[in-house]
N, C-alpha and C positions, 0 to 999 in steps of 0.2 A: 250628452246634450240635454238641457233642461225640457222639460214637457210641454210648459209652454213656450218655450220658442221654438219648438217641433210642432206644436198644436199649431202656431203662427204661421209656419212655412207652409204648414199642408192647407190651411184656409187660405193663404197669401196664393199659391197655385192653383188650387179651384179657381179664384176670381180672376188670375191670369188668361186660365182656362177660358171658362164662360165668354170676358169679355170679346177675346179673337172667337169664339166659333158664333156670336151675335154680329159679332161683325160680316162675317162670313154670310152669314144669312141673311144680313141683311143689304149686302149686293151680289142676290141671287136674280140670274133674269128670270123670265117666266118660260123659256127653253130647258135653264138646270132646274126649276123647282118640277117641271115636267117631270124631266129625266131621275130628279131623286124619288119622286112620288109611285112614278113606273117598277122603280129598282124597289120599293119598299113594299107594294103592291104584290110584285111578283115573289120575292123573296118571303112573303108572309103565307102565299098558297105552296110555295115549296116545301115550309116549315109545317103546316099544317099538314101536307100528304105526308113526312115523317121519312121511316125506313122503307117506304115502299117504292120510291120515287127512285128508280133506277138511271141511273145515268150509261 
């Protein structure tokens, strides 16, 4: 496969990308952007207590 039409397809997918999760986000109510902000919230003190956080 040439390089660039490999370099094509992998930029052609990002933009696929980007545009569905903009989309996405931008018909989030204000119930999901809650619940994702809780989830990142929580998950970033989890990540901070490291290995010591015993489940």
């Amino acid at each position: 496969m040439d390089a660039f039409l490999l370099a094509f397809s992998i930029v052609d997918y990002f933009w696929d990308c980007w545009w569905e999760f903009k989309l996405y986000f931008l018909h989030l109510t204000k119930f999901q952007w809650m619940l994702l902000s809780t989830a990142s919230v929580l998950s970033g003190f989890l990540c901070l207590r490291g290995d010591k956080f015993r489940i």
